[in-house]
C-alpha positions in Angstrom: 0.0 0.0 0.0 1.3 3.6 -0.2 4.0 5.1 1.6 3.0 6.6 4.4 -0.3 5.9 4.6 -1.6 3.4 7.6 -4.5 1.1 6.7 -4.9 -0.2 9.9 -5.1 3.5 11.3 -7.7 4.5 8.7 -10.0 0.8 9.9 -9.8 1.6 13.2 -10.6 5.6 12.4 -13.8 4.0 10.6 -14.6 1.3 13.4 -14.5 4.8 16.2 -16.5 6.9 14.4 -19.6 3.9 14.3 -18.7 2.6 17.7 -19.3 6.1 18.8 -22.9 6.2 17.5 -23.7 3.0 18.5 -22.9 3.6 22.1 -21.0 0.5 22.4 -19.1 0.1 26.5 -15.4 0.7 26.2 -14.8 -2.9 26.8 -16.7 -4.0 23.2 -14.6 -1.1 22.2 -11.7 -2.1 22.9 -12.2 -5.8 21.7 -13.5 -4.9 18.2 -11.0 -2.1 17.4 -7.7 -4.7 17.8 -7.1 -8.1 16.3 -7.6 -11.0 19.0 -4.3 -12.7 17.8 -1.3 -12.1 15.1 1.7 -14.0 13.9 4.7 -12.8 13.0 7.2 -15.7 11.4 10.1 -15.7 9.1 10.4 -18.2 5.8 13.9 -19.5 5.1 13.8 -20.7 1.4 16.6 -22.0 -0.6 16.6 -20.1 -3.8 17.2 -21.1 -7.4 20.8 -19.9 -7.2 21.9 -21.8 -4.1 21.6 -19.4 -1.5 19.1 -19.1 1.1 16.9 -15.8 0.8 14.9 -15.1 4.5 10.8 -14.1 3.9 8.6 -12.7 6.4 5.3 -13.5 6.4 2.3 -12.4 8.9 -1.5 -14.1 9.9 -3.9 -12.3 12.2 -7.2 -13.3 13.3 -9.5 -9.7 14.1 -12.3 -11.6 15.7 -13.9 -15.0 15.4 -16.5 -14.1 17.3 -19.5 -15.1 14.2 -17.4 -18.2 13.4 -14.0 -19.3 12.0 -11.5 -16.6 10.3 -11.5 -16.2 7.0 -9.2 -14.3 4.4 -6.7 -14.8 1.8 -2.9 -14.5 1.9 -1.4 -11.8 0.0 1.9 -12.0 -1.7 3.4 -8.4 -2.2 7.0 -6.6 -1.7 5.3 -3.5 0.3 3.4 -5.9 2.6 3.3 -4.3 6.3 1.5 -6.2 9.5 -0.4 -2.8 9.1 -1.9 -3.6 6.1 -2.7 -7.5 7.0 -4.7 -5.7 10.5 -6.8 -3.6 8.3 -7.5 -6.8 5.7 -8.1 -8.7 8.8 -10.0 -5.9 10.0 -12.4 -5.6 7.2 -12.7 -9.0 6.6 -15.1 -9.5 10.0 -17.3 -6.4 9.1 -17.4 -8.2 5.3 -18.7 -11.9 6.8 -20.9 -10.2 8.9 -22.3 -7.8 6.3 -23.6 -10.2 4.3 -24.5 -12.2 7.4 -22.5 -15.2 6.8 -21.0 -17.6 9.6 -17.6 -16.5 9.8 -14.9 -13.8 11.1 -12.1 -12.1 9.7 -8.5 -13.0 9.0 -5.7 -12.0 6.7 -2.3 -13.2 6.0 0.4 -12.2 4.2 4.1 -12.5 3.0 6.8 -9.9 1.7 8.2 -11.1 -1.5 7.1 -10.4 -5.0 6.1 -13.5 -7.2 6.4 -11.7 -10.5 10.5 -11.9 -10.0 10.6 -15.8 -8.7 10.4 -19.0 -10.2 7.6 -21.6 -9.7 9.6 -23.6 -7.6 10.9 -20.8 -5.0 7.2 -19.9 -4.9 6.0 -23.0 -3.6 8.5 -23.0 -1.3 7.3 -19.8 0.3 3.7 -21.4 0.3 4.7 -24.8 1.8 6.9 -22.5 4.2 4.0 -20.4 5.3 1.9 -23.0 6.0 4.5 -25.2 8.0 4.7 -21.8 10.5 1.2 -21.3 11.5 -0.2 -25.2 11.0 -1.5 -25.0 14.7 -3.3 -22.0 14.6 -5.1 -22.6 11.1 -7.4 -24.8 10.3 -10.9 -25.6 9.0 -12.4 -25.0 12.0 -9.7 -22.0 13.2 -9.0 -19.8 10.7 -9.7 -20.6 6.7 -6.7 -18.8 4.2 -8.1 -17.9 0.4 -5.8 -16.3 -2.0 -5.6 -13.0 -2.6 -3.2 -10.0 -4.4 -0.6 -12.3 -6.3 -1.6 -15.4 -4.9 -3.8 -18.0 -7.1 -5.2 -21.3 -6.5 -2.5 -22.9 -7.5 -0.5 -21.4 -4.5 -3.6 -22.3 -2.8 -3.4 -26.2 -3.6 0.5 -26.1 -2.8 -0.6 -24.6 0.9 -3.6 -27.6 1.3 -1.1 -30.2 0.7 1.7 -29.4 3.3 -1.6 -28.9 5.6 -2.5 -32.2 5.0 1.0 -34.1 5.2 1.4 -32.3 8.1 -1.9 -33.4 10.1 -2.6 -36.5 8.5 -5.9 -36.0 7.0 -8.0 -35.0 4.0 -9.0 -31.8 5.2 -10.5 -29.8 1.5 -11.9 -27.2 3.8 -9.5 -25.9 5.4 -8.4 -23.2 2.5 -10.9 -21.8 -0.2 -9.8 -20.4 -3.9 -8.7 -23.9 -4.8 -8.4 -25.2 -8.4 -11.5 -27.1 -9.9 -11.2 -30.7 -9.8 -8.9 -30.1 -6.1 -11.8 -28.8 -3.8 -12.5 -25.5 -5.8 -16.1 -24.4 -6.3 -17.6 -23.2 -9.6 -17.8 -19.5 -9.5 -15.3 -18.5 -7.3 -12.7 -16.9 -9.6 -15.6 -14.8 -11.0 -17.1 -13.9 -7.4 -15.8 -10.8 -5.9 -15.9 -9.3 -9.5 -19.4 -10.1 -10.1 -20.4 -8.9 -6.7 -19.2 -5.8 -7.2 -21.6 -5.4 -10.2 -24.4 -6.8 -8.8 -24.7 -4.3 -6.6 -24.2 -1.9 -8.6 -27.1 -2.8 -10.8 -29.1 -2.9 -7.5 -28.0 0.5 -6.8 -28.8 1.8 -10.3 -32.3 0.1 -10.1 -33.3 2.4 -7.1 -31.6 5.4 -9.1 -33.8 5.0 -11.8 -30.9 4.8 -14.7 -30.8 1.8 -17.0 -27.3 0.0 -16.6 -26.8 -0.1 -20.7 -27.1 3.4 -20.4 -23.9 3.9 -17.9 -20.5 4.7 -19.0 -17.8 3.4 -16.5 -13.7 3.7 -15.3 -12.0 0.9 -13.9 -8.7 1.2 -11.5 -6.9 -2.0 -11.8 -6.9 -4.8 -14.0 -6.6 -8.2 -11.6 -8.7 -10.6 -11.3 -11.3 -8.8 -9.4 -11.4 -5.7 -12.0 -11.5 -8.2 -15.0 -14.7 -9.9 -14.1 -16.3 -6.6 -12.6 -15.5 -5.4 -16.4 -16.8 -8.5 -17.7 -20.3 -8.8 -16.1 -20.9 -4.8 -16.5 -20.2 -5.4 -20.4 -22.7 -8.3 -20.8 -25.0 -5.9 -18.5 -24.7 -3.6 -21.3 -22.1 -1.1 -19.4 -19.6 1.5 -21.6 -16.6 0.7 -20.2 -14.5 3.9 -21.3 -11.2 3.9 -19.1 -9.2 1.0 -17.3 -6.2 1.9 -15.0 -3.6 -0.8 -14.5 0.5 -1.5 -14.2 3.1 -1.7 -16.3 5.7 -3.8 -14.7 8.4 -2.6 -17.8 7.8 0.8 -17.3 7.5 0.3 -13.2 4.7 2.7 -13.2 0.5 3.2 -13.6 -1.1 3.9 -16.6 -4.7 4.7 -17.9 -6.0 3.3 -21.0 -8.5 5.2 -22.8 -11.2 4.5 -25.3 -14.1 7.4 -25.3 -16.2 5.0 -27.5 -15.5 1.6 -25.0 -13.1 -0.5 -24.3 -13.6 -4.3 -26.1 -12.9 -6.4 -22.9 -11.6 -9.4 -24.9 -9.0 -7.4 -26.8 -7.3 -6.1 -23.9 -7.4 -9.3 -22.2 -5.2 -10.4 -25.2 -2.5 -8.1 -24.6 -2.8 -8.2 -20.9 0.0 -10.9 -18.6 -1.6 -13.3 -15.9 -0.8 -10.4 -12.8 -3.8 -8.4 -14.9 -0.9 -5.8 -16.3 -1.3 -4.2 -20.2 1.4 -4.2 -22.9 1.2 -0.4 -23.5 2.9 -0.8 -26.5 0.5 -2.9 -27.7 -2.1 -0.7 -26.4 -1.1 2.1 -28.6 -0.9 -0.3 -31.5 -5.0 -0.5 -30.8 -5.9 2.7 -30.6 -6.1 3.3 -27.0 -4.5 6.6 -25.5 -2.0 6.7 -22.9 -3.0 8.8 -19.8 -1.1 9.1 -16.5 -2.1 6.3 -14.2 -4.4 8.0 -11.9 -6.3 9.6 -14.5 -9.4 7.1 -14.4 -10.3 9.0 -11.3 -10.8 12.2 -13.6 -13.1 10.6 -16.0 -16.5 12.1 -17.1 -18.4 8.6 -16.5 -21.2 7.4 -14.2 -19.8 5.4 -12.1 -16.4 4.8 -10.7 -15.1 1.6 -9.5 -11.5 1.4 -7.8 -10.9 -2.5 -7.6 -6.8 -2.6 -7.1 -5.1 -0.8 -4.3 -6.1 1.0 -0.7 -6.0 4.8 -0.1 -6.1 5.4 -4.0 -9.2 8.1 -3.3 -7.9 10.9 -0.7 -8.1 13.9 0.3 -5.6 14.8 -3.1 -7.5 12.5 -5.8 -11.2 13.1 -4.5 -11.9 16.4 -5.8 -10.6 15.4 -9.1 -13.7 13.2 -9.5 -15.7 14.6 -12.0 -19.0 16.4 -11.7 -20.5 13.9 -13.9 -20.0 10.4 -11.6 -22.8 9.4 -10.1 -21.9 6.8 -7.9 -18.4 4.7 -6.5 -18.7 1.5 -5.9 -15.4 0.1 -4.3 -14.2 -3.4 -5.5 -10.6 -2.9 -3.5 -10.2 -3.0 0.2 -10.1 0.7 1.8 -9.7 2.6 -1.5 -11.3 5.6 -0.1 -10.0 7.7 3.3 -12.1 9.0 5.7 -10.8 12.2 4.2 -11.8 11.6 0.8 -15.2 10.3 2.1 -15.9 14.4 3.6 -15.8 15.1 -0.4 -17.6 12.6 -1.8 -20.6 13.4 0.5 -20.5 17.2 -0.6 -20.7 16.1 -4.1 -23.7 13.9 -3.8 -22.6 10.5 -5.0 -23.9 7.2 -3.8 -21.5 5.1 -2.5 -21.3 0.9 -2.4 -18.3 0.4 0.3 -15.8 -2.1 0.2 -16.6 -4.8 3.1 -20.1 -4.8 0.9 -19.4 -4.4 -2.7 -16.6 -6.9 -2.3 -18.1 -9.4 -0.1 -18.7 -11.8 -3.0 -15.1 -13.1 -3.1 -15.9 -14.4 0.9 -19.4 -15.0 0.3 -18.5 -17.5 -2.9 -15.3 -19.1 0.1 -17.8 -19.3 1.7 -20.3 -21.8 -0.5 -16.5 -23.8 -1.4 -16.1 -24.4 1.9 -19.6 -25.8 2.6 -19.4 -27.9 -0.5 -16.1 -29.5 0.6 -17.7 -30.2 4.1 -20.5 -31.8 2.8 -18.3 -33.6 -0.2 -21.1 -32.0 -3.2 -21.0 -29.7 -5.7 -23.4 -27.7 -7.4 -23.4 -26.6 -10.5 -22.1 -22.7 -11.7 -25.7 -21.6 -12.3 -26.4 -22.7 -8.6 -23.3 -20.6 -7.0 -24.1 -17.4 -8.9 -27.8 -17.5 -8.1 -26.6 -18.2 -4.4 -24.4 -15.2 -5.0 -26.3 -13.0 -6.4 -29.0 -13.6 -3.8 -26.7 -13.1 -0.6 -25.0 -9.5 -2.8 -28.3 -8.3 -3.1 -30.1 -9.0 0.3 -26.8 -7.3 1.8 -27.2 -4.5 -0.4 -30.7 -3.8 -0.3 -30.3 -4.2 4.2 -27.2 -1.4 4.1 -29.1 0.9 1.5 -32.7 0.7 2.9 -30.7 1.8 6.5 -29.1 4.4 5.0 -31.8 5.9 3.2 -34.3 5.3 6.2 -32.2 6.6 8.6 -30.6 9.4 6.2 -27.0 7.6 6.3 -24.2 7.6 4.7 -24.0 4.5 3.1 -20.5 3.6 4.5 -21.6 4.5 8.3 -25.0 2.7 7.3 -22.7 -0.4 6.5 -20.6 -0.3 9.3 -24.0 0.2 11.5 -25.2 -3.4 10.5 -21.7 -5.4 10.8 -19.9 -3.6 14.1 -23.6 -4.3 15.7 -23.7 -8.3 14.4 -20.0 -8.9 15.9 -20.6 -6.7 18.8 -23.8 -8.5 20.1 -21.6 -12.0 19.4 -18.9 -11.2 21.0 -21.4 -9.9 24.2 -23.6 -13.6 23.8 -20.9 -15.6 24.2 -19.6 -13.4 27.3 -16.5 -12.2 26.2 -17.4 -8.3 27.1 
């Protein structure tokens, strides 16, 4: 995340500001506003070269007060124990958001996959596991990939799990490949859950989705099937922000008259990063890479990095944007949130819009408990079913009680946890 900014600061800035209107005792406070347990561990792997190379790696557990953590592992050269508290963080007010039986975890490691073979990869995988084996667990904590992690990584963590404890155990990490305990659905989940809402959204605007233009930041897997759904939806998708590992900078990739998904998928490398050569070669014009902030579209939808809408890039949103919807985790700072209200747009937050990753880890865990399978139709309509009973709760507060749709969020999730953790007499 960006130098100098603290995630975990801007969570907990978030949680205080609800707590405070909920009147919750300083105990509760105190609980819900710090992770229950962390990890800190270091990864000795022996590199393709010979030598060994040292990786640190992190796991906190927020609060399992709903259920058993959940949240994916992260793999990412800027990766602070800051960070992983704030994913951690998020991930309980996400589960309990869209009211699913779970809590919140996050893990990750320092090291950047895009530089490292297949093999020193697994290594780090098979290492990570090996560190926090007694604290994980099906039952404990549930990992999932995340940024620069993939199912593959995923399978390579199940099986040291299992060598290690001696049993089958297909539920004890989510995001898996098909055919190795991975549900139908999933890679398309957080993507499509992002748009779903939207469409809810737009419904109770009164504006027809094929009439909406759009601007994407980021290009991952979360972004790609967000752009994906919105284009079969009938969306104009006019501007895409993404990385260009050659260049080691951002750019924005314009096309006033819409993108074609497909093609830019064919010049785009599996880390969801554009050849901007090739780019140029198809008619697409190069803008700086915060520039899809600045777009005259509906809706903007920042689905890559935290703190990427402040209290510098807010008032550059134009006048014409009708509503954010926030497929990244913590894109937007309280700051930036001050700005967005004075200019009247509608706003899906994160732990909701992007709930459908979890929600879909979710339905692969329960199929793996109960050894079944349903087909894609069946996870999707269980998707979209969850994304838009969440939404509608969080929007129908806000606009009953005259909300901001963030604090209206927060109102439903901090209240779940909180009268859990107060149930089972921890506070």
């Amino acid at each position: 995340m960006s130098s100098g900014f603290n995630a975990f600061q801007m969570a907990q800035q978030q949680f205080d500001a609800i707590a405070n209107k909920l009147d919750l005792d300083q105990a509760t406070k105190d609980l819900l506003r710090n992770p229950m347990r962390e990890y800190h561990f270091s990864i000795p792997v022996r590199m393709d070269d010979g030598k060994y190379k040292v990786f640190f790696g992190f796991r906190v557990l927020h609060n399992d007060a709903r259920g058993p953590g959940k949240g994916g592992i992260r793999f990412d050269p800027h990766e602070t124990v800051d960070d992983v508290r704030a994913l951690a963080t998020w991930m309980t007010w996400k589960t309990a958001v869209v009211d699913i039986p779970l809590g919140g975890g996050k893990g990750g490691v320092i090291c950047d996959p895009r530089e490292m073979s297949p093999r020193e990869v697994e290594a780090i995988c098979r290492g990570y596991i090996r560190q926090v084996v007694k604290n994980v667990g099906p039952l404990q904590d549930v990992p999932a990939p995340d940024v620069m992690t993939t199912g593959q990584y995923m399978l390579w963590m199940l099986d040291e799990y299992e060598t290690i404890v001696g049993e089958k155990s297909p539920g004890f990490i989510t995001g898996k490949p098909l055919g190795s305990g991975g549900s139908l659905g999933r890679t398309e989940a957080t993507g499509y859950g992002v748009i779903y809402c939207v469409r809810e959204a737009l419904k109770e605007l009164n504006i027809d989705i094929k009439n909406t233009t759009a601007s994407f930041q980021g290009f991952g897997n979360v972004s790609q099937h967000a752009i994906k759904l919105y284009d079969q939806y009938g969306g104009t998708i006019k501007a895409i922000s993404s990385w260009d590992n050659n260049a080691k900078t951002a750019y924005t990739y314009l096309k006033k008259d819409g993108i074609n998904v497909e093609e830019l998928l064919g010049i785009t490398d599996r880390f969801g990063q554009i050849d901007t050569d090739k780019a140029k070669d198809l008619g697409y014009e190069i803008l700086p890479g915060s520039a899809w902030i600045e777009q005259d579209v509906d809706i903007i939808i920042p689905a890559a990095l935290a703190n990427q809408i402040n209290a510098d890039t807010a008032p550059r949103i134009s006048p014409a944007v009708k509503m954010l919807a926030e497929g990244a985790n913590g894109p937007t700072t309280p700051e930036a949130d001050e700005i967005i209200k004075s200019k009247g747009l509608w706003v899906i937050p994160d732990f909701l819009a992007n709930a459908g990753g979890v929600t879909c880890s979710y339905f692969e865990q329960v199929q793996c408990n109960m050894n079944f399978f349903w087909e894609k139709d069946e996870v999707l309509t269980k998707l979209d079913a969850k994304m838009t009973n969440a939404y509608k709760a969080v929007s129908d507060l806000a606009r009953s009680k005259k909300l901001y749709p963030r604090d209206a969020a927060y109102h439903i999730s901090i209240q779940r946890v909180a009268d859990a953790c107060k149930k089972r007499g921890w506070v």
